[in-house]
N, C-alpha and C positions, 0 to 999 in steps of 0.2 A: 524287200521286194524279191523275192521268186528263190528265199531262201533254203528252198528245196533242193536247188539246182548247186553245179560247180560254179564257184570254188566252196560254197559256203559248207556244200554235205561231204567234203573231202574228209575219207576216214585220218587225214592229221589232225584235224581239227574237231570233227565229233566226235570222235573215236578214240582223243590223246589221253593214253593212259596215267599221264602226271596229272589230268583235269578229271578224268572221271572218277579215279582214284580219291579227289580229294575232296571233290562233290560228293561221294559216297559217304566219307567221312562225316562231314560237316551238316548233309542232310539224309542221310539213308542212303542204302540201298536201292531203293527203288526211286531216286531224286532221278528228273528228266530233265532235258534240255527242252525250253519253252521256246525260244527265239532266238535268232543270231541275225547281226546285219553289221552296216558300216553304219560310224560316225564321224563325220566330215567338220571340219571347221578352216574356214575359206582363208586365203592369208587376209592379214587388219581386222580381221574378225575380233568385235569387244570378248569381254569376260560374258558367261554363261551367266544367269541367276542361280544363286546357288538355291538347290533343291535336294529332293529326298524321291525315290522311283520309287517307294513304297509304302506304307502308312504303317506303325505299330498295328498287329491285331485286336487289341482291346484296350478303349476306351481305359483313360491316366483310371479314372475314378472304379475299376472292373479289376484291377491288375495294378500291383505295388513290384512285383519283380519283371526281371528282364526273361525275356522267354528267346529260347535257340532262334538260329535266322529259319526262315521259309524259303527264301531265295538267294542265290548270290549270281553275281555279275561278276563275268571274267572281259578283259580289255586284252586284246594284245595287237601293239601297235605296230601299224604297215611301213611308216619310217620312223626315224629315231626322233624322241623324244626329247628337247632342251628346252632352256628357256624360252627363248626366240619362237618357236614353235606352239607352247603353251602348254603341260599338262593339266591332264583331272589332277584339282586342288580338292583336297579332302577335309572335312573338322571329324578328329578324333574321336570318338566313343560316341556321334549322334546317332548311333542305331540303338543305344540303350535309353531306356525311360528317363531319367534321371536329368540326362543332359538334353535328352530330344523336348522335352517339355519345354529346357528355357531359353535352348536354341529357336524354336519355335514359337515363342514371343516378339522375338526380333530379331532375326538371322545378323544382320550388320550389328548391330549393338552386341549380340553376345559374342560376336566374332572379336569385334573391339577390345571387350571387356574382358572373358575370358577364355576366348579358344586362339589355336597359334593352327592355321593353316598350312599340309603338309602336300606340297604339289612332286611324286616321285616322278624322277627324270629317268627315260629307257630308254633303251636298243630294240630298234624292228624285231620282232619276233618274241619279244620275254613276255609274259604273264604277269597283270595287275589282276587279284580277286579282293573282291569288296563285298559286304554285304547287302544289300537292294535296298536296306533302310538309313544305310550309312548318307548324311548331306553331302554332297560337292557339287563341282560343277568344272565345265570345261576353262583353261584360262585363256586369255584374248592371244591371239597368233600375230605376234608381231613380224612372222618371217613374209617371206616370197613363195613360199613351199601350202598347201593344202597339209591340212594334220587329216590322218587317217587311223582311223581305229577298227577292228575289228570287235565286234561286242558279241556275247552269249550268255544266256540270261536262264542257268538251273533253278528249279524248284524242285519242293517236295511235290509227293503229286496229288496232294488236293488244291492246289493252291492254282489258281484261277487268274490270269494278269489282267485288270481289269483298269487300270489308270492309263497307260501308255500305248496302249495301242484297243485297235476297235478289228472289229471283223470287216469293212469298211477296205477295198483296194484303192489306190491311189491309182492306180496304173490298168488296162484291161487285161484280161489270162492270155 
C-alpha cells in the first residue's frame, strides 16, 4: 500500500548498493524492483502454510533441467529475529525441478521424509535473499512482540507477477 512513498522509496533501501549489485548479478543488468511492502505476523500467530510465490516456468514434462531464477525476494527484518518471534522456515533446493516435483506432492510428507527445514535467525536490519520459487513459510510467533518484515521482490524484466497480487487496491488513492 502506497509503496511509492517514504520509507519504502528511501534511496537505503532501492537504491542499496549491496542489493542491486547482487540482483544485477543473479538476474541481469537490467533486473527491476517489482514490489516492496511489509510482512506482519501478529504475536500467537500459528505457522504459515508452507508455499512457493512462484511457479517453475515450464511445464515438469517441457523441461528436464533447472533454469536460472526470474525473481528473487529480499527480507529484511524491522526487529530481531529468534525463535520466540518465529522466522521464514525454508526447504532447501525446492526451487529446482527435481525436488519441487516431489515436494509438491505432499509438502508435509516430503518434509517428514525427506527435507530438514532451515528457519535463519536475524538482527533488525541484515538481509535474507531467497529465490521466489524457493517453499517456505512464515513460523508461528510465539512472542508478545508483532514480526515485521520488510519484503522486496526483483525480477528480470519480462517477467510479469501474476499470483500474489492483482491490480485491485485494498485501500482508496
Amino acid at each position: 500500500w502506497r509503496t511509492n512513498l517514504f520509507p519504502f522509496n528511501a534511496p537505503e533501501v532501492v537504491e542499496n548498493t549491496f542489493i542491486t549489485k547482487l540482483m544485477e548479478k543473479l538476474l541481469g543488468k537490467d533486473a527491476k524492483l517489482l514490489y516492496c511492502g511489509l510482512i506482519y505476523s501478529m504475536p500467537n500467530s500459528a505457522d504459515q502454510p508452507w508455499h512457493q510465490d512462484g511457479t517453475p516456468l515450464f511445464d515438469d514434462s517441457e523441461l528436464k533441467v533447472d533454469v536460472p531464477p526470474y525473481a528473487m525476494n529480499v527480507f529484511i527484518p524491522l526487529n530481531n529475529i529468534d525463535e520466540a518471534i518465529g522466522p521464514t522456515e525454508f526447504i532447501l533446493e525446492s526451487h529446482k525441478n527435481e525436488h519441487a516435483r516431489r515436494i509438491n506432492l505432499n509438502i508435509d510428507k516430503a518434509i517428514q521424509r525427506d527435507y530438514q527445514p532451515i528457519g535463519p535467525l536475524l538482527f533488525s536490519g541484515e538481509v535474507l535473499i531467497y529465490d521466489y520459487r524457493v517453499c517456505h513459510r512464515g513460523a508461528k510467533n510465539l512472542s508478545t512482540q508483532t514480526r515485521t518484515m520488510l519484503y522486496l521482490m526483483y525480477a528480470r524484466p519480462w517477467f510479469k507477477e501474476h499470483l500474489n497480487f492483482s491490480e485491485d487496491c485494498l485501500f482508496e488513492n
